[in-house]
MARBA-3410 file (N, C-alpha, C, O; in Angstrom, 1 decimal):
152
0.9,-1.2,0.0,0.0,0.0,0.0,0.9,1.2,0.0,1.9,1.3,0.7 ~ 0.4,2.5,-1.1,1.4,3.2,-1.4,0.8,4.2,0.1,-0.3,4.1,0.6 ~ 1.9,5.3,0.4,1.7,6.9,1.1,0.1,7.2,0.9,-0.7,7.2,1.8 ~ -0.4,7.6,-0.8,-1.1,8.1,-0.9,-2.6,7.4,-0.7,-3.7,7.9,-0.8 ~ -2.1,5.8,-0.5,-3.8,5.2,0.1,-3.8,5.4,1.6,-4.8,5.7,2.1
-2.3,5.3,2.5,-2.5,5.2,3.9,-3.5,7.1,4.2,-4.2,7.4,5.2 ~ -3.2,7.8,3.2,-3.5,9.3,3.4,-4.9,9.1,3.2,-5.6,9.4,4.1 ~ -5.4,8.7,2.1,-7.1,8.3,1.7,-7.2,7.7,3.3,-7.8,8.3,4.2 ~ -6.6,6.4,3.6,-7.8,5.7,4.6,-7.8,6.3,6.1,-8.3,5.8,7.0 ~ -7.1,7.4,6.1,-6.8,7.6,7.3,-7.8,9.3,7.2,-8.2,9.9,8.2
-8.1,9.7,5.9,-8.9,10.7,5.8,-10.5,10.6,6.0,-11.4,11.4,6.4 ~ -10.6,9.1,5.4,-11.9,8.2,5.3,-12.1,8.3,7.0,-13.1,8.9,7.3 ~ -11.2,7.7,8.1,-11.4,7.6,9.2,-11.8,8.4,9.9,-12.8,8.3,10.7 ~ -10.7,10.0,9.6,-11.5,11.1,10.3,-12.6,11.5,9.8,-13.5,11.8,10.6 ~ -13.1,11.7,8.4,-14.8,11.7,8.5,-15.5,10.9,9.1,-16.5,11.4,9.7
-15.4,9.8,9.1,-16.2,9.0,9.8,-16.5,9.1,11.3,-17.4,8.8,11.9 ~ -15.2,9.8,11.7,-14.8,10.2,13.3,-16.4,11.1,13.1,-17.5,11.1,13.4 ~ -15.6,12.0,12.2,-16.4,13.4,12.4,-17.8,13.4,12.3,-18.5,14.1,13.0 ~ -18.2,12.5,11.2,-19.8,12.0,11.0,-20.2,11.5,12.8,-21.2,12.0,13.2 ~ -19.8,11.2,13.2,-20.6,10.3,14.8,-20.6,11.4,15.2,-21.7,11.9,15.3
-19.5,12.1,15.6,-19.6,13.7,16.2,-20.8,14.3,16.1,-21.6,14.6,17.0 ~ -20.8,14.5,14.5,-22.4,15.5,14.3,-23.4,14.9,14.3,-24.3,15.6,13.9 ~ -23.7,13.6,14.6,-24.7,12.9,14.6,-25.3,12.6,16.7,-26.4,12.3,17.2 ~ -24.1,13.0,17.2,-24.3,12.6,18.8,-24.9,14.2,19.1,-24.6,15.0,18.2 ~ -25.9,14.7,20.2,-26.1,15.6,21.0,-25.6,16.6,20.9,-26.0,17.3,21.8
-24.4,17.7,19.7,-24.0,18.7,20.4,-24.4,20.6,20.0,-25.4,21.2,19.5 ~ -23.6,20.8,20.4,-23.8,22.6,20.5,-23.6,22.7,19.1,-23.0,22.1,18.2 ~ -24.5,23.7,19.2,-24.5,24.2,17.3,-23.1,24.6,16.7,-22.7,24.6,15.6 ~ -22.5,25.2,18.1,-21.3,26.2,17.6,-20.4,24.8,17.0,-19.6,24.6,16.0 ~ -20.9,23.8,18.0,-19.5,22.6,17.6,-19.8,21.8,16.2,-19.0,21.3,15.4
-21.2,22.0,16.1,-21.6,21.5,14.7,-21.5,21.9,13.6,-21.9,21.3,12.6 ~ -20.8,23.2,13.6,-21.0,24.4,12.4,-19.4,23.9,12.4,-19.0,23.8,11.3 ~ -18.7,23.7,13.4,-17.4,23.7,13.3,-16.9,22.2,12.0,-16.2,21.9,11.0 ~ -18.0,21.5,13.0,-17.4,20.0,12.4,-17.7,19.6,10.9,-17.3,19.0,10.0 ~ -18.7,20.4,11.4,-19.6,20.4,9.3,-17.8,20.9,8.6,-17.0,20.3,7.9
-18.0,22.4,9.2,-16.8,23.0,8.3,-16.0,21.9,7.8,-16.0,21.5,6.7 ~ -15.2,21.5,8.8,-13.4,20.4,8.9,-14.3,19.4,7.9,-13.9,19.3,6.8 ~ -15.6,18.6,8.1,-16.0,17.3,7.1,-15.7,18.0,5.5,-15.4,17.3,4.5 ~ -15.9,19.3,5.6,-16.5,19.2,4.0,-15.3,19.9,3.9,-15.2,19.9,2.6 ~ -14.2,20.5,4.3,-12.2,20.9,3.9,-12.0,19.3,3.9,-11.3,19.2,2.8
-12.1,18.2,4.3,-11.4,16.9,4.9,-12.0,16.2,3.7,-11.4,15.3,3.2 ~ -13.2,16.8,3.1,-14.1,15.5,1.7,-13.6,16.5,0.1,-14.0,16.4,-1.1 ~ -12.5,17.5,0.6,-12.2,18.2,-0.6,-13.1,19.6,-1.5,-12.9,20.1,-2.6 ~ -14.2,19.8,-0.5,-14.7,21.0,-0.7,-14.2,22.0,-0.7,-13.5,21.9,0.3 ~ -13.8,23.4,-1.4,-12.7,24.3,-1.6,-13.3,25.3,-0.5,-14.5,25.2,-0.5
-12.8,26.1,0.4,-13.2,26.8,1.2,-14.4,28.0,1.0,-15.2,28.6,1.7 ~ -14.2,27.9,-0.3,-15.2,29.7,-0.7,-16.4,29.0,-0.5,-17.2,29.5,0.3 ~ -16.6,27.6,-1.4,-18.0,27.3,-1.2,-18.2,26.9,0.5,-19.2,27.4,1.1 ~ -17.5,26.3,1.1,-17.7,26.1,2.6,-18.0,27.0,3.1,-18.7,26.7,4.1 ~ -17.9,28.8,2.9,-17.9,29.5,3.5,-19.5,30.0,3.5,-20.4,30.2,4.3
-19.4,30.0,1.6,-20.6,30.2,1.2,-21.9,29.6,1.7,-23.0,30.1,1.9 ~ -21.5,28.4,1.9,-22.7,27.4,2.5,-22.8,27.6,4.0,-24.0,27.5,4.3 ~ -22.2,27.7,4.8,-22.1,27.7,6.6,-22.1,29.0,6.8,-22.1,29.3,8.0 ~ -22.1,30.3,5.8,-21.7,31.4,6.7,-20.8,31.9,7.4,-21.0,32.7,8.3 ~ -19.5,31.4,7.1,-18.4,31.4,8.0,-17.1,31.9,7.4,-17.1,31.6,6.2
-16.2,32.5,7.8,-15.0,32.9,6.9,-14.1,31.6,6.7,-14.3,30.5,7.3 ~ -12.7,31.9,5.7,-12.1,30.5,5.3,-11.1,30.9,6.6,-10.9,29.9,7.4 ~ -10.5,32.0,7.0,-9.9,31.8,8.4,-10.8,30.8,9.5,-10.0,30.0,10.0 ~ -12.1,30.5,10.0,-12.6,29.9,10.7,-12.3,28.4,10.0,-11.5,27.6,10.5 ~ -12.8,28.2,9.2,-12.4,26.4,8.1,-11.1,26.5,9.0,-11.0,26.0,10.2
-10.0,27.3,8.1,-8.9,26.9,8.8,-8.5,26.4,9.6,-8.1,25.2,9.6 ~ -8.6,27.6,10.9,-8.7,27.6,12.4,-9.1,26.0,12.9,-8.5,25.2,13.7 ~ -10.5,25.8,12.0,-11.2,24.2,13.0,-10.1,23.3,12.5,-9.3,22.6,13.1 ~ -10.4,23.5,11.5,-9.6,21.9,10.5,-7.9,21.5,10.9,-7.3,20.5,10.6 ~ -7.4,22.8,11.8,-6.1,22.6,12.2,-5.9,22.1,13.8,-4.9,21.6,14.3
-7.4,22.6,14.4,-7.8,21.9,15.7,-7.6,21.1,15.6,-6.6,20.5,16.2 ~ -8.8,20.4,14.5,-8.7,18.9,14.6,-7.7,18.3,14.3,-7.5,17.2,14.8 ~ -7.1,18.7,13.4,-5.8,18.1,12.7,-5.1,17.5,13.8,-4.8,16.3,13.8 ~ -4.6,18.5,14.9,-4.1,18.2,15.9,-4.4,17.8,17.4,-3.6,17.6,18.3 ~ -5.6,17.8,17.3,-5.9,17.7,18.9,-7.9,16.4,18.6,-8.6,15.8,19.4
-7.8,16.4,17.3,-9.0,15.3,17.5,-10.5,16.1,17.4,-10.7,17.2,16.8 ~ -11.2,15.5,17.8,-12.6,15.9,18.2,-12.5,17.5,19.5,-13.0,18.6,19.4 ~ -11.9,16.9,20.5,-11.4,17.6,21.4,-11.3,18.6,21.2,-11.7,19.4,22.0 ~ -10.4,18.9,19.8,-10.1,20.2,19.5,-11.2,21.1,18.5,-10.8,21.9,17.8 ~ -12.6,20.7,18.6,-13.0,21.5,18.1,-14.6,21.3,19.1,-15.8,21.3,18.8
-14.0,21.1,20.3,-15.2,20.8,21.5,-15.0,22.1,21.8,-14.0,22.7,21.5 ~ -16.4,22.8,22.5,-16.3,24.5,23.1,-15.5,23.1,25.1,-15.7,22.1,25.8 ~ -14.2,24.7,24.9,-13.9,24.8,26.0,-14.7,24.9,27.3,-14.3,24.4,28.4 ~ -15.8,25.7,27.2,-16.2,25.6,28.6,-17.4,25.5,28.5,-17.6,26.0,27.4 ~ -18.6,25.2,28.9,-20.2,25.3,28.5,-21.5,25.8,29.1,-22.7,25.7,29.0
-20.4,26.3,30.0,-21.2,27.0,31.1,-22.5,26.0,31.5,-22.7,24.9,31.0 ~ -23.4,26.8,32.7,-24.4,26.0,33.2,-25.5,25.7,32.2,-25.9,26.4,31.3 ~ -25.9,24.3,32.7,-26.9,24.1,31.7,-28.7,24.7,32.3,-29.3,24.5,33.3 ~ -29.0,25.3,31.4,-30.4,26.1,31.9,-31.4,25.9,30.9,-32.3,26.7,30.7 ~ -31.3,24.5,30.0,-32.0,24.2,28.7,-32.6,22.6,28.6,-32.0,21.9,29.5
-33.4,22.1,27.9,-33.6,20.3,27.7,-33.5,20.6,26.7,-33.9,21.6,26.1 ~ -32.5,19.5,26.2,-32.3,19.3,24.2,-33.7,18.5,24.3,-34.5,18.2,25.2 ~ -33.4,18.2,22.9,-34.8,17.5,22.4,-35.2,16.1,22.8,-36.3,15.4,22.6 ~ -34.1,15.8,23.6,-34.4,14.2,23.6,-34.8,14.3,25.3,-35.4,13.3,25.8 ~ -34.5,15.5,26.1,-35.4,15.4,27.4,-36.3,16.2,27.3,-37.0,16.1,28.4
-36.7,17.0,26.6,-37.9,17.5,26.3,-39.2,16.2,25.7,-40.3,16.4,26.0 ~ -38.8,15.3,25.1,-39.5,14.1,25.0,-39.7,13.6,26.3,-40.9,13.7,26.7 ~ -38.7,12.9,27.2,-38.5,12.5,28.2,-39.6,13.1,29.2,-40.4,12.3,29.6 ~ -39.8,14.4,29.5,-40.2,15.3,30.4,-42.3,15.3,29.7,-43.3,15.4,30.4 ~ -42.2,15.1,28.3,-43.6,14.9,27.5,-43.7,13.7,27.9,-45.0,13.7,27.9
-43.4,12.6,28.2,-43.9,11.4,27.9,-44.4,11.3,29.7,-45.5,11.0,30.0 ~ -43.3,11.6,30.6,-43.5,11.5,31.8,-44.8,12.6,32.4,-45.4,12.2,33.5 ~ -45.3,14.0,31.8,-46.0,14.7,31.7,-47.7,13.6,31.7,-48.6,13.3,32.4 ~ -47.1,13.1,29.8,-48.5,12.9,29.6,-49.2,11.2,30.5,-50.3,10.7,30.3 ~ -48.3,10.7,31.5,-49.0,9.9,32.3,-49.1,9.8,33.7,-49.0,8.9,34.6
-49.4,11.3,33.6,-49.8,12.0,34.6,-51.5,12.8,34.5,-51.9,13.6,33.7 ~ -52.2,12.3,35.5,-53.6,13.2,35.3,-53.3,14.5,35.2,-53.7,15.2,34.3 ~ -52.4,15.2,36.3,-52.6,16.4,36.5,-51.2,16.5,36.9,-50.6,15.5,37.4 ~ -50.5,18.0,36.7,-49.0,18.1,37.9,-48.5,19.4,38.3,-48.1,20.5,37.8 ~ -48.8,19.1,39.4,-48.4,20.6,40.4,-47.0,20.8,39.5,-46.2,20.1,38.9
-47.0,22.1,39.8,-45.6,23.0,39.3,-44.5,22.5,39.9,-43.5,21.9,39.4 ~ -44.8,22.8,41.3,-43.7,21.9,42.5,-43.1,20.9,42.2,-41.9,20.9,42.5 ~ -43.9,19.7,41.7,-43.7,18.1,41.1,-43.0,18.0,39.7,-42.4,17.1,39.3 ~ -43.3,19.2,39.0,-42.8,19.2,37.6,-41.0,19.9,37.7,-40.0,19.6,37.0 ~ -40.9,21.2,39.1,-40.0,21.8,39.2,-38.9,20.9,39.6,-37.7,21.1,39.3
-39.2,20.1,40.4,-38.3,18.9,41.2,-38.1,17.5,40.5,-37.4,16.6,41.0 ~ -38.8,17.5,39.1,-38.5,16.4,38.5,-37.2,16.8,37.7,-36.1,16.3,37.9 ~ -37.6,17.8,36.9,-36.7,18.7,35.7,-35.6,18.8,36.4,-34.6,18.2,36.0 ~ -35.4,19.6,38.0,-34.1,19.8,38.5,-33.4,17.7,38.4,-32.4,17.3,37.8 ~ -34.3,17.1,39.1,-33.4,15.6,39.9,-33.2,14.8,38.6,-32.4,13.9,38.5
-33.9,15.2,37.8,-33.8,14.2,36.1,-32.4,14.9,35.4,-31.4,14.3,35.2 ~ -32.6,16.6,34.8,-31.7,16.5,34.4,-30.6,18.0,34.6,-29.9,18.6,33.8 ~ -30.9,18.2,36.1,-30.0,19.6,36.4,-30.9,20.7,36.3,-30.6,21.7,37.0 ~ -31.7,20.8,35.7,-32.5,22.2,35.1,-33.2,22.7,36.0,-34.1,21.9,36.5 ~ -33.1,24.5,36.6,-34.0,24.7,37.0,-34.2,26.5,36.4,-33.2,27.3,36.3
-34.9,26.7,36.2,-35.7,27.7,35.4,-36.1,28.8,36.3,-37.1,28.8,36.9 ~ -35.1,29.9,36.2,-35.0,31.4,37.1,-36.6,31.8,37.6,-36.9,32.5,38.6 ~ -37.5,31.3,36.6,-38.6,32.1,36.5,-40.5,31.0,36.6,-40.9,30.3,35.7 ~ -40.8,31.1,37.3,-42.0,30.2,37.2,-42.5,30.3,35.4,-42.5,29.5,34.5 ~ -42.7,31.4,35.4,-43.3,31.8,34.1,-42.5,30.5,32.9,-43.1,29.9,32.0
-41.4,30.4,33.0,-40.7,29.2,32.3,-41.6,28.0,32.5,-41.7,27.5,31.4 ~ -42.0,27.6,33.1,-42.1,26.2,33.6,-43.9,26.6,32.9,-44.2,25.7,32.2 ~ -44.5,27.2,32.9,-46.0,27.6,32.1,-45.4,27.6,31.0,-45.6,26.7,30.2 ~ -44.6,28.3,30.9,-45.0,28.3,29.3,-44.0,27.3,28.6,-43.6,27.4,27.4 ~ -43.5,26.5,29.5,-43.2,25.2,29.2,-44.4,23.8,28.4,-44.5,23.0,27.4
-45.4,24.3,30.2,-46.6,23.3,29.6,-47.4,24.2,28.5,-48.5,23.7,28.1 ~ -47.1,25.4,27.9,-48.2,26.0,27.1,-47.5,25.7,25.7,-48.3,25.3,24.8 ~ -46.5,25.7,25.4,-45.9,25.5,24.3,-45.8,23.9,24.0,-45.3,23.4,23.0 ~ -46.5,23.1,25.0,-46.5,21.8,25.1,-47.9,21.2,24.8,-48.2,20.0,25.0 ~ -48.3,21.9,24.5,-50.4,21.9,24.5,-50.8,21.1,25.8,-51.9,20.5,25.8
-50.0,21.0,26.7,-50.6,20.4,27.9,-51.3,21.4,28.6,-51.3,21.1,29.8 ~ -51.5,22.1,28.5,-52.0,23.5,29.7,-53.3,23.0,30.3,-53.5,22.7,31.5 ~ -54.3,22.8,29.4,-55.7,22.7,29.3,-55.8,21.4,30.5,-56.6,21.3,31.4 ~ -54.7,20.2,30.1,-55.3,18.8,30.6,-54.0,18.5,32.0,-53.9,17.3,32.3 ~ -53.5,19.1,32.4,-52.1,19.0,33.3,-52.8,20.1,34.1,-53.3,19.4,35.0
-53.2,21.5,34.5,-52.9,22.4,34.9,-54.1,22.9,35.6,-55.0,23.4,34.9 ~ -54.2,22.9,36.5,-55.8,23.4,37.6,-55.9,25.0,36.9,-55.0,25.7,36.4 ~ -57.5,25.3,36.8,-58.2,26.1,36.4,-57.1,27.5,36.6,-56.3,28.0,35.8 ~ -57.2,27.8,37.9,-56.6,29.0,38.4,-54.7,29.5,37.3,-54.4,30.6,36.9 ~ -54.1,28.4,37.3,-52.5,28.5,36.6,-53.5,28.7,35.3,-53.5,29.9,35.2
-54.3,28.3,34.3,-55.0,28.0,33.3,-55.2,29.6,32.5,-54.8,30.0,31.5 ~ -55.9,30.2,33.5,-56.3,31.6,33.9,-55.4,32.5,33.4,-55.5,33.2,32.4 ~ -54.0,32.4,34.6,-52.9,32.9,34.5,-52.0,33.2,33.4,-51.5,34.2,32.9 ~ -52.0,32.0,33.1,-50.9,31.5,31.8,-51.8,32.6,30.7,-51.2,33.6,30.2 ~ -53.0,32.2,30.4,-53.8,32.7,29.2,-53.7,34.1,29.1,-53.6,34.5,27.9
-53.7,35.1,30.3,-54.0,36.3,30.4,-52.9,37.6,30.6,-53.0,38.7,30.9 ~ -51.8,36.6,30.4,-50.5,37.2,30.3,-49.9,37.4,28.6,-48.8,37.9,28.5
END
């Protein structure tokens, strides 16, 4: 096997790397990054990369040299501060546990969200218009919060 297939199979590897990356859980910022490095790494020329993600060929660069040298890792956000959000897959989680329930005090919903997954929400008004944006309001929520939620 010549230099230039070990270069092919080892380029094949890091897309592949990079494909699972953007397919697992992450932050947009890391996914805009990884898109970039996949499509420098599959021989996309920068202008169009830019054109398509919105991004300058200094940023392509910058990632694609991350990763070059440091992996996945190097194109993870350094710090992520606290989490104060449900991605989509506990926002399901939190719907399904929701809908087999008759009814759920705020209190029971505020202490699930914290012990399930960290989250707790500065503001009651979050946690309403949690269940309003969830069309549970009407069938979860005593008359009086019902009231509330509607007339704000």
């Amino acid at each position: 096997m010549d230099n230039l297939q070990l270069q092919q199979k080892d380029r094949e590897k890091e897309i592949a790397q990079l494909e699972d990356f953007i397919k697992s859980d992450i932050d947009a910022r890391e996914l805009k990054r990884a898109i970039a490095v996949r499509m420098a790494l599959s021989g996309k020329i920068y202008h169009e990369i830019s054109n398509i993600l919105g991004v300058s060929n200094f940023f392509i660069g910058y990632w694609k040299k991350q990763f070059t040298t440091k992996g996945i890792a190097g194109i993870k956000l350094g710090h992520k501060g606290s989490k104060w959000y449900l991605t989509a897959q506990q926002n399901t989680e939190v719907i399904d546990w929701l809908k087999n329930k008759e009814y759920c005090n705020l209190d029971e919903l505020v202490t699930y969200l914290d012990g399930e997954f960290g989250v707790i929400y500065t503001s009651k008004q979050s946690y309403y218009k949690f269940f309003y944006r969830q069309k549970l309001v009407e069938k979860k929520l005593k008359k009086p919060i019902l009231n509330l939620i509607k007339n704000w």
